[in-house]
C-alpha positions in Angstrom: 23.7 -6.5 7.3 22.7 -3.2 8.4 21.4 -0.7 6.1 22.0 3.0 5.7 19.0 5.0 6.2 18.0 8.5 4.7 14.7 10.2 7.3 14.1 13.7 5.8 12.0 16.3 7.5 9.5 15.2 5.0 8.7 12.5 6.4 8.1 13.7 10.0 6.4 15.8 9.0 3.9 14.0 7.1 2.6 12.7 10.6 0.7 15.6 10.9 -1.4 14.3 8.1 -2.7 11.9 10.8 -3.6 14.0 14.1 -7.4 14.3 12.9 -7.9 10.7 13.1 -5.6 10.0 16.0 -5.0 11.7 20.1 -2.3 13.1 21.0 -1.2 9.7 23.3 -2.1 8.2 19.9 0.3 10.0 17.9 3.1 9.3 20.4 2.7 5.7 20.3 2.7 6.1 16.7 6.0 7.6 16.2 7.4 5.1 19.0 6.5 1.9 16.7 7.6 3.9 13.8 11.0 4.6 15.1 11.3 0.9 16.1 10.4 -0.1 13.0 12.5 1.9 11.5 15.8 0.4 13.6 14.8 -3.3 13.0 14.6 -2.9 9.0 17.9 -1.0 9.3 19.4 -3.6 11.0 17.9 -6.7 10.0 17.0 -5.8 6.2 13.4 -7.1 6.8 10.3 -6.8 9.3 8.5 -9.7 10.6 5.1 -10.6 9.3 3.0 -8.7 11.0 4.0 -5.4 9.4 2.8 -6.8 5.8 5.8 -5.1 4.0 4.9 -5.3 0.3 6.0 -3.2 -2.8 3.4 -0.7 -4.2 2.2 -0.6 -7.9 0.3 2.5 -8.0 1.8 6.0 -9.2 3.0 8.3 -6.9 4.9 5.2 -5.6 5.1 2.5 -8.1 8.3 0.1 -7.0 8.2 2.0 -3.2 7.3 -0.4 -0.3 4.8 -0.3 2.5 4.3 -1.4 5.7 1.5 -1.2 8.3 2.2 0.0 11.9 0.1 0.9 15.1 -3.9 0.1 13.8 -2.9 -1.3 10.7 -4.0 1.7 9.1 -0.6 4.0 9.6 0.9 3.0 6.3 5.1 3.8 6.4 6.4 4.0 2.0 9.8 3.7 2.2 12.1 3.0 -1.3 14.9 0.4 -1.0 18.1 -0.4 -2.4 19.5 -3.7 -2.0 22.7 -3.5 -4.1 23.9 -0.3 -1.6 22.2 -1.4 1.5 20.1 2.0 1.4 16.8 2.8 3.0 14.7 6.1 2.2 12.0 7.3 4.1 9.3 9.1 2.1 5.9 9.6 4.4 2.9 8.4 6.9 -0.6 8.1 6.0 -3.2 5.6 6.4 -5.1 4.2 3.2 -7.7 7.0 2.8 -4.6 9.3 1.8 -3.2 7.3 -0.1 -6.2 6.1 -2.3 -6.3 10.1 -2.8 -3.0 10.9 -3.5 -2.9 7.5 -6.0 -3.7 7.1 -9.9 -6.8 5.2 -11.0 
């Protein structure tokens, strides 16, 4: 089953967020687990168990998933659709951003 998958600018962008806490070599390893991540839940629906892919409950991004690349701190949120087979990548961070941009 391979999914369709939406990337906007946005979300490349949001990367950025990370280049205080990461070097440049850093950053580029980064985007290549990213982008490989990215391929095997397009194509295979699911990552293995390592990535801890798990659905959010806090606001900005309550029903969004999450999955942890690179340090385990390089969070991916991503929304799903199961019925159309439909991925959509919102943005990067690590859990310091997040907790920010969150409700509590």
């Amino acid at each position: 089953m391979k999914y369709q998958v939406n990337i906007p600018d946005k979300f490349w962008l949001s990367i950025k967020n990370l280049r205080t806490q990461y070097t440049r070599d850093e950053l580029s390893e980064i985007v290549a687990e990213l982008k490989e991540s990215i391929r095997m839940l397009a194509n295979n629906g699911k990552l293995p168990d390592e990535y801890h892919d798990h659905l959010l409950r806090r606001s900005p991004y309550v029903n969004y998933n999450e999955y942890h690349i690179y340090d385990d701190d390089v969070l991916v949120i991503y929304q799903r659709r199961e019925k159309k087979l439909y991925l959509r990548f919102v943005e990067v961070t690590n859990h310091q951003q997040l907790r920010k941009n969150s409700d509590h």
